[in-house]
Biopython code that builds the backbone (N, CA, C, O; Angstrom):
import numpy as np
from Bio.PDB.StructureBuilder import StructureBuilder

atoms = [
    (1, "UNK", "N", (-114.254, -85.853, 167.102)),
    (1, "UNK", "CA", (-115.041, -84.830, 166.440)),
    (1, "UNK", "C", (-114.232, -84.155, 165.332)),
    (1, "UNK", "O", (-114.785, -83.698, 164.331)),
    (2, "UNK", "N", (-112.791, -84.095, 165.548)),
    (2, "UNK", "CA", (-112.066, -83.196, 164.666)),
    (2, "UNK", "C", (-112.162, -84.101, 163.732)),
    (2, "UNK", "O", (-112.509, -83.507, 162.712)),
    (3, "UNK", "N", (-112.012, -85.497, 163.475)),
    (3, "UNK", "CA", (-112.081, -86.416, 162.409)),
    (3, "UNK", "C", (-112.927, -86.316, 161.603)),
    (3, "UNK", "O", (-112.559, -86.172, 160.437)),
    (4, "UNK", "N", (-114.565, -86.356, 161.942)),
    (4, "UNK", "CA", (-115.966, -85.828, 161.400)),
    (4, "UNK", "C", (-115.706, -84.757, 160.551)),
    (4, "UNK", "O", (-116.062, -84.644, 159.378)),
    (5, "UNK", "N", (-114.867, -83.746, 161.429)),
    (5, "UNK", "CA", (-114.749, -82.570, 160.525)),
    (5, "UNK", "C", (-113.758, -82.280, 159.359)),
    (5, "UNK", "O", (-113.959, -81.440, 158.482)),
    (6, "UNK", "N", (-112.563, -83.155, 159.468)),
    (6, "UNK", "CA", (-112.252, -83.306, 158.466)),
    (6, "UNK", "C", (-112.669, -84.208, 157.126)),
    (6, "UNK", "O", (-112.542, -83.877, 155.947)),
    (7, "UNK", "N", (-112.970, -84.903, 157.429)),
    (7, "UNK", "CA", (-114.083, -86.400, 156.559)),
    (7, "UNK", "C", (-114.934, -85.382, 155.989)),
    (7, "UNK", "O", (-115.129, -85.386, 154.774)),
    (8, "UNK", "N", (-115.570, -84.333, 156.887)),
    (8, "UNK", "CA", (-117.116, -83.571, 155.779)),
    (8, "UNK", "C", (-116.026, -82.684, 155.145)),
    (8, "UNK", "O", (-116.602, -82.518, 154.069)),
    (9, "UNK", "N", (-115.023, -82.079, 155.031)),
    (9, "UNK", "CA", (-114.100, -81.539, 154.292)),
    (9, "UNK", "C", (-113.651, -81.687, 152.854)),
    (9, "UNK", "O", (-113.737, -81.080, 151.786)),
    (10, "UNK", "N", (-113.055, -82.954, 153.430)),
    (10, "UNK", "CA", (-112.678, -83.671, 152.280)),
    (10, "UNK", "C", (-113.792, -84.077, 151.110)),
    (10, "UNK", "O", (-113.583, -83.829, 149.923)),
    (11, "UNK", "N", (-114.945, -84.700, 151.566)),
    (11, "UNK", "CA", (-115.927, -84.838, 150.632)),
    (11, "UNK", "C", (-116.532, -82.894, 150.288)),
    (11, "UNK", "O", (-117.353, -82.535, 149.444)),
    (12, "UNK", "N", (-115.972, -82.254, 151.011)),
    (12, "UNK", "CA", (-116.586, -80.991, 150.238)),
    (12, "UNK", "C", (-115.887, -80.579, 149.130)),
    (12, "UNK", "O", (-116.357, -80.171, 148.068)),
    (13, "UNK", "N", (-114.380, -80.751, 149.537)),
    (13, "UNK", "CA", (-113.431, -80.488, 148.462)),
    (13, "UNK", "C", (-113.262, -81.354, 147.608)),
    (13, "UNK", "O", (-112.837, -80.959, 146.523)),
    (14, "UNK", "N", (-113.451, -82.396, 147.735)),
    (14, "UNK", "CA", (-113.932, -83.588, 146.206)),
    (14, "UNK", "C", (-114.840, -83.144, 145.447)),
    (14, "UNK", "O", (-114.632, -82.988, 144.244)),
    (15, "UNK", "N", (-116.128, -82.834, 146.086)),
    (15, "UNK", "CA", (-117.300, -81.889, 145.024)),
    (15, "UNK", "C", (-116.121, -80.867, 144.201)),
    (15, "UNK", "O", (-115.653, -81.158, 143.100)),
    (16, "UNK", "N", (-115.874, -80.013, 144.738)),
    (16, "UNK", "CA", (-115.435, -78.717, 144.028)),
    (16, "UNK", "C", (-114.372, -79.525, 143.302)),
    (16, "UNK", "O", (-114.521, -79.347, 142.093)),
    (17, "UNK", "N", (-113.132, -80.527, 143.620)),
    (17, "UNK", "CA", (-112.632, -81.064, 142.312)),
    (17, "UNK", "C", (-113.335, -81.379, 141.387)),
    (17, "UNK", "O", (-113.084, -81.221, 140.192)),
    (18, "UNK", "N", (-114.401, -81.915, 141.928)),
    (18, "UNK", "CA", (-115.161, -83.061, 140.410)),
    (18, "UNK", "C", (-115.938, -81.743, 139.489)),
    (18, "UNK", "O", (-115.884, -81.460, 138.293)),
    (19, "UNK", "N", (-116.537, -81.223, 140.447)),
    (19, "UNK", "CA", (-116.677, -79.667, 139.917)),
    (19, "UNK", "C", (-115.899, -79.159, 139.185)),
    (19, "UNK", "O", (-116.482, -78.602, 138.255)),
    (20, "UNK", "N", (-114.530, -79.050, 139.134)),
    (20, "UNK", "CA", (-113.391, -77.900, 138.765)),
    (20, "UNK", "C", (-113.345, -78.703, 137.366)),
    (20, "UNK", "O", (-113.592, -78.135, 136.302)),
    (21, "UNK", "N", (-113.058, -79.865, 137.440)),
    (21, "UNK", "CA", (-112.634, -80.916, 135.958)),
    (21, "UNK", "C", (-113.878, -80.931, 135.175)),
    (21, "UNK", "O", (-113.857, -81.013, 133.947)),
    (22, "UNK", "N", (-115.082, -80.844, 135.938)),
    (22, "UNK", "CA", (-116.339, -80.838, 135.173)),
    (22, "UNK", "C", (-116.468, -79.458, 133.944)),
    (22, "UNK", "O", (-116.690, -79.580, 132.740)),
    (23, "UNK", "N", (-116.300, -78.485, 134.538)),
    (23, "UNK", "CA", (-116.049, -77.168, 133.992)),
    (23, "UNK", "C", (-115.156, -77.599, 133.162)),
    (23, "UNK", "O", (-115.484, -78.159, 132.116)),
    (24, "UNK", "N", (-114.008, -77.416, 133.481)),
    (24, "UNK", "CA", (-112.739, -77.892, 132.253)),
    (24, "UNK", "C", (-113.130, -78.118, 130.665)),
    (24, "UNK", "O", (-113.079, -77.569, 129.564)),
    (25, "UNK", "N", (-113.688, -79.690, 131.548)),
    (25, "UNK", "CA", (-114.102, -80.375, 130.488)),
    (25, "UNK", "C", (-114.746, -79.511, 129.077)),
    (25, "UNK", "O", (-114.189, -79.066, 128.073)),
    (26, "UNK", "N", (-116.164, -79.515, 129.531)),
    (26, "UNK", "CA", (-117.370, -78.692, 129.256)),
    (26, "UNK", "C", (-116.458, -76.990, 128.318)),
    (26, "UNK", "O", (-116.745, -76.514, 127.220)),
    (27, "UNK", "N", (-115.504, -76.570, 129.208)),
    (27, "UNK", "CA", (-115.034, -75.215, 128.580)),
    (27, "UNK", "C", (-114.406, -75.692, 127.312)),
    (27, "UNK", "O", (-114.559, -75.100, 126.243)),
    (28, "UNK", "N", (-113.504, -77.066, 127.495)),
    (28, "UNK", "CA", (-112.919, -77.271, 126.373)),
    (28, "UNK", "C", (-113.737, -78.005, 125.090)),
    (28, "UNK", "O", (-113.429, -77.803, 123.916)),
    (29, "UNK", "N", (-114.778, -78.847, 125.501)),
    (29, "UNK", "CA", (-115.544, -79.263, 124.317)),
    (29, "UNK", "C", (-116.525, -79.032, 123.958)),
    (29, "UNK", "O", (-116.999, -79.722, 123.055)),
    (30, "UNK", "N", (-117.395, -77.749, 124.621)),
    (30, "UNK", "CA", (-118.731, -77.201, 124.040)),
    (30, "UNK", "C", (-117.853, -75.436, 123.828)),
    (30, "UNK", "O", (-118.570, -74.474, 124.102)),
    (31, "UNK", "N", (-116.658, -75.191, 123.449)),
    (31, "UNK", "CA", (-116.384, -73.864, 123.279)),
    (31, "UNK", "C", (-117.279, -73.347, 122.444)),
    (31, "UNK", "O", (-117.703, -74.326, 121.830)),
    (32, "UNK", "N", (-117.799, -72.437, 122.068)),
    (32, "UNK", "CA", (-118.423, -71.671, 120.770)),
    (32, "UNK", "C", (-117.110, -71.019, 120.033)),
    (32, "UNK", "O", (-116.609, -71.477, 119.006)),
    (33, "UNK", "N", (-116.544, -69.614, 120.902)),
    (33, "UNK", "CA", (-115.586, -69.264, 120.417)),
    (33, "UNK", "C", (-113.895, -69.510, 120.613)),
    (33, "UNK", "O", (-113.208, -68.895, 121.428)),
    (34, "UNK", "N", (-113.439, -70.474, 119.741)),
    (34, "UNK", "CA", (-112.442, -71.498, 119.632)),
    (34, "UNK", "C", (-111.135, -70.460, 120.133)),
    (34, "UNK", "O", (-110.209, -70.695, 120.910)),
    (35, "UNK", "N", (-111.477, -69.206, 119.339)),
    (35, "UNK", "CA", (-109.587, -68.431, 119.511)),
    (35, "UNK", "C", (-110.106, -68.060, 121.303)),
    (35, "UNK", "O", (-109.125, -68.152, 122.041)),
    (36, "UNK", "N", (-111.337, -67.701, 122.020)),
    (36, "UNK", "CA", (-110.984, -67.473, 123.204)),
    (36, "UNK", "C", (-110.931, -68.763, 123.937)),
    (36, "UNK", "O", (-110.675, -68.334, 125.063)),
    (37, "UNK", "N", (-110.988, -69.843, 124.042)),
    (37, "UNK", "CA", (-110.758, -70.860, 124.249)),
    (37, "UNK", "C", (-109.804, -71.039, 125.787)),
    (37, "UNK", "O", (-110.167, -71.212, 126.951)),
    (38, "UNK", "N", (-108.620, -70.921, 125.229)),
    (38, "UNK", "CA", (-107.217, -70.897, 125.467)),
    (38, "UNK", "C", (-107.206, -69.958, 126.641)),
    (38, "UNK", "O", (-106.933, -70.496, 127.714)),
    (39, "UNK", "N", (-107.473, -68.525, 126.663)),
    (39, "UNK", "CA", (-107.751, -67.281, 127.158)),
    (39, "UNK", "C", (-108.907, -68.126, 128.205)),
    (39, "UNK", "O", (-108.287, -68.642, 129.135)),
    (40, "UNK", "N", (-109.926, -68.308, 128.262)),
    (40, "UNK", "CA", (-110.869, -68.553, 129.041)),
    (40, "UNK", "C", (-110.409, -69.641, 130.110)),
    (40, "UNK", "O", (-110.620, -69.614, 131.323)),
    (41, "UNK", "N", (-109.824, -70.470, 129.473)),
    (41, "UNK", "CA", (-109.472, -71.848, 130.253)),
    (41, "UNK", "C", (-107.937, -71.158, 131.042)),
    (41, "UNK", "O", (-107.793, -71.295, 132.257)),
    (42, "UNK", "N", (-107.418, -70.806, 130.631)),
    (42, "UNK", "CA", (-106.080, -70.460, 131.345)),
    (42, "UNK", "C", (-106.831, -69.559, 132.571)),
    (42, "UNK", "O", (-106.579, -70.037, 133.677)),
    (43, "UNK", "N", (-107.884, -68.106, 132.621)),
    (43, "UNK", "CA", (-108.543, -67.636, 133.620)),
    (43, "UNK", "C", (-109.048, -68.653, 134.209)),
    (43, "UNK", "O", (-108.482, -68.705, 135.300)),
    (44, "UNK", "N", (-109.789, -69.501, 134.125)),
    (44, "UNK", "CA", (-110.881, -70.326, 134.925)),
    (44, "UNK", "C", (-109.206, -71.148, 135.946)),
    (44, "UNK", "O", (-108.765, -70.872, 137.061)),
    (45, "UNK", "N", (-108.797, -72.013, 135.054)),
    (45, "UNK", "CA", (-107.893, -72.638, 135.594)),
    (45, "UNK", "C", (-106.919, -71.897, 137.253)),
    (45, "UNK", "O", (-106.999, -72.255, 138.428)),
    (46, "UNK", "N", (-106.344, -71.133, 136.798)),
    (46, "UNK", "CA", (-105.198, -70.244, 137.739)),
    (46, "UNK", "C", (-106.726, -69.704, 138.205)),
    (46, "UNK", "O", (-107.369, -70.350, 137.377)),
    (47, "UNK", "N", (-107.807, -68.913, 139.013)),
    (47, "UNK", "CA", (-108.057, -68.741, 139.641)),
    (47, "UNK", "C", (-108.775, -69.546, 140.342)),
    (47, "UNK", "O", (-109.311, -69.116, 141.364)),
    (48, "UNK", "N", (-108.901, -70.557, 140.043)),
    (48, "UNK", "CA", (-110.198, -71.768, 140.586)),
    (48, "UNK", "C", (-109.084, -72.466, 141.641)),
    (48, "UNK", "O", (-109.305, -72.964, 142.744)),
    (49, "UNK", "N", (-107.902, -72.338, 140.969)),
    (49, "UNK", "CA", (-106.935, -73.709, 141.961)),
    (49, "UNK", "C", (-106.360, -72.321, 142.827)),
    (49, "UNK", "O", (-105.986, -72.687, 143.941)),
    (50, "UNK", "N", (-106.209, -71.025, 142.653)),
    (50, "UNK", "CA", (-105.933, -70.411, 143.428)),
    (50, "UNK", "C", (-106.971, -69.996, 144.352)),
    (50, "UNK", "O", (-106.721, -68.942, 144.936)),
    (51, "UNK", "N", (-108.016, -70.527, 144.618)),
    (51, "UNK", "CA", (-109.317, -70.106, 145.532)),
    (51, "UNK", "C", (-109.290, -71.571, 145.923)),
    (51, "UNK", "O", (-109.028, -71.880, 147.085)),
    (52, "UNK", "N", (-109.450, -72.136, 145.353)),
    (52, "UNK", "CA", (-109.198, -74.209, 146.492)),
    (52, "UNK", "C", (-108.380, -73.922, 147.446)),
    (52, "UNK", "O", (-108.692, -73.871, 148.636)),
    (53, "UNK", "N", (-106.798, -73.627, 146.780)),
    (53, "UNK", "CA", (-105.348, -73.679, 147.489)),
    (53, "UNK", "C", (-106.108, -72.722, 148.833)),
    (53, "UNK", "O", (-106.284, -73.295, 149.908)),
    (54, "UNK", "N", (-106.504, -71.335, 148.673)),
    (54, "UNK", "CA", (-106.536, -71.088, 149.695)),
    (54, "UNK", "C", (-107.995, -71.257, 150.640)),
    (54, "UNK", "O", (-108.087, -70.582, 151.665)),
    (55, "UNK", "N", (-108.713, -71.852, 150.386)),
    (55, "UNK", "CA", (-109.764, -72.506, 151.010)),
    (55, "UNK", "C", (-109.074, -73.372, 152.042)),
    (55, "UNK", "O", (-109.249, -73.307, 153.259)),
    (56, "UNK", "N", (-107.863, -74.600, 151.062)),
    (56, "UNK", "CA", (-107.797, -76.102, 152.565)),
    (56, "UNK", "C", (-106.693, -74.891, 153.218)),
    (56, "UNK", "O", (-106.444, -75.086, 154.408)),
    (57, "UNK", "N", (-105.959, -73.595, 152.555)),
    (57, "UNK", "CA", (-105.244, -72.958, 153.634)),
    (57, "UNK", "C", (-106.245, -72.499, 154.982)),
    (57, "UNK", "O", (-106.112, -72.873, 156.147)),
    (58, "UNK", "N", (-107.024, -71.799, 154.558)),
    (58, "UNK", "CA", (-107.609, -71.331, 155.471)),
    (58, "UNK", "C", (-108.367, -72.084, 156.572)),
    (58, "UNK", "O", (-108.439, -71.914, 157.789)),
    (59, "UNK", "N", (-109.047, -73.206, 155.510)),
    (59, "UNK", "CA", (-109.492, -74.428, 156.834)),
    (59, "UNK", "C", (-108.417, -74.743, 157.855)),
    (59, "UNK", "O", (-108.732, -74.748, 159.045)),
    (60, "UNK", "N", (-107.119, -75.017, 157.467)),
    (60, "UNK", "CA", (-106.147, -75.672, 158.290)),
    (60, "UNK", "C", (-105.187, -74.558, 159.289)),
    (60, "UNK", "O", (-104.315, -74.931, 160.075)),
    (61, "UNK", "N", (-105.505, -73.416, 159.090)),
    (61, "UNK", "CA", (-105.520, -72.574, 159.930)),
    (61, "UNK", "C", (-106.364, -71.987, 161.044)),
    (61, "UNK", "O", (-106.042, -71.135, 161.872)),
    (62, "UNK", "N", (-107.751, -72.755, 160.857)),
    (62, "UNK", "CA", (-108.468, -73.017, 162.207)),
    (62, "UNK", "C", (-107.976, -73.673, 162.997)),
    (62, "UNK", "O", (-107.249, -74.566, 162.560)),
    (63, "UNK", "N", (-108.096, -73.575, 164.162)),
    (63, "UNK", "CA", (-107.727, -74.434, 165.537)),
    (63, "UNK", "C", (-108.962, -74.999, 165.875)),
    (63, "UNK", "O", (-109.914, -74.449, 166.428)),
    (64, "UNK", "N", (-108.848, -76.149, 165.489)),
    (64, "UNK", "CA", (-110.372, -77.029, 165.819)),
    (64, "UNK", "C", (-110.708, -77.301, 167.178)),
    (64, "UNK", "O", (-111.733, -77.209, 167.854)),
    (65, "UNK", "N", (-109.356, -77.717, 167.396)),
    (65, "UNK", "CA", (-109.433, -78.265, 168.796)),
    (65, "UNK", "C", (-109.748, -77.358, 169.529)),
    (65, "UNK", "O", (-110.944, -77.526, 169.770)),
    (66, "UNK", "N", (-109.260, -76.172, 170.216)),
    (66, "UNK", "CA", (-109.631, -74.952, 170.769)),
    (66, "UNK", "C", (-111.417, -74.879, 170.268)),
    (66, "UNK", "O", (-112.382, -75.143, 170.984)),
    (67, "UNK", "N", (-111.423, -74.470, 168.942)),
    (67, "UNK", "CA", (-112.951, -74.216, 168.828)),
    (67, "UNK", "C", (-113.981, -75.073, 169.428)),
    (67, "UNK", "O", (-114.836, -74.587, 170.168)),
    (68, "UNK", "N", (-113.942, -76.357, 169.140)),
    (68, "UNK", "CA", (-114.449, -77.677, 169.391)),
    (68, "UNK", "C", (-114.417, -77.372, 171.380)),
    (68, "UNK", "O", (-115.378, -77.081, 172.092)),
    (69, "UNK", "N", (-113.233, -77.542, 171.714)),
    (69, "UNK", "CA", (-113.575, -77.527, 173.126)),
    (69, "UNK", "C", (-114.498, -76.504, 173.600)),
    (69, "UNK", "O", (-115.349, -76.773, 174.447)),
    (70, "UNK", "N", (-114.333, -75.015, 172.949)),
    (70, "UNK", "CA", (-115.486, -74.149, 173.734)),
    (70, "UNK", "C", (-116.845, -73.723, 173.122)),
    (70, "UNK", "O", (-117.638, -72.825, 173.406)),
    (71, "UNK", "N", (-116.822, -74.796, 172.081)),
    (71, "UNK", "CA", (-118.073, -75.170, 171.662)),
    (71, "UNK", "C", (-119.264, -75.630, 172.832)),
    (71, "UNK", "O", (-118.998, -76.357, 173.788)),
    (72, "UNK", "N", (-120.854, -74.958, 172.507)),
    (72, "UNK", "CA", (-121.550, -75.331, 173.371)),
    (72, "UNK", "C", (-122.112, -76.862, 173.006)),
    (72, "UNK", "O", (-122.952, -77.490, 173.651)),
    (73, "UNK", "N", (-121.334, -77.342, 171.648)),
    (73, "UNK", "CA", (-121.928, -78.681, 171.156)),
    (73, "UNK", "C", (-121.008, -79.431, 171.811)),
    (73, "UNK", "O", (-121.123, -80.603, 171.453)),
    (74, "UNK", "N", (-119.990, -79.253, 172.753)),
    (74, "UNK", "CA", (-118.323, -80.164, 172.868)),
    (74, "UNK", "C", (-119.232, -81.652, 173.371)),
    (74, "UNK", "O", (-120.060, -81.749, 174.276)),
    (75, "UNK", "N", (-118.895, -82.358, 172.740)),
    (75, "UNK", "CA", (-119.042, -83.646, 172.700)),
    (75, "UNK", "C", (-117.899, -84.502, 174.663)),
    (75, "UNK", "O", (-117.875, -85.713, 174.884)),
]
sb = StructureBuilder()
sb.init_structure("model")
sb.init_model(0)
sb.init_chain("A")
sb.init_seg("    ")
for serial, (resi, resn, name, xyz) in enumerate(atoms, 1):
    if name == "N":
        sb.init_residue(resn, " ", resi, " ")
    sb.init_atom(name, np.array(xyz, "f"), 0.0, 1.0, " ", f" {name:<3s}", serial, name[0])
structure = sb.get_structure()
């Protein structure tokens, strides 16, 4: 079960990569205003990977196993 749960993880956090580069992209080649550019992408950047980073922190600071066992779903 803990496997399942990491597998739907991982494909969640692949969205939000493909997500994160999608943005990127998009910020850097549909800019309107060119001098904030730089300014915009440096914000988006440092807080987006600092909210991932602590997302798989926080996932991996669950105790699955514990949860999972006193789960009323325990397999």
């Amino acid at each position: 079960m803990i496997y399942i749960i990491l597998s739907l993880y991982a494909v969640i956090l692949l969205g939000f990569v493909l997500t994160y580069f999608f943005v990127i992209y998009h910020l850097i080649k549909y800019s309107i205003n060119k001098s904030l550019n730089a300014i915009m992408l440096a914000v988006f950047i440092i807080i987006s990977t600092l909210l991932i980073f602590s997302n798989v922190l926080l996932f991996f600071s669950v105790d699955w196993k514990e949860l999972l066992e006193n789960s009323p779903l325990s397999f």
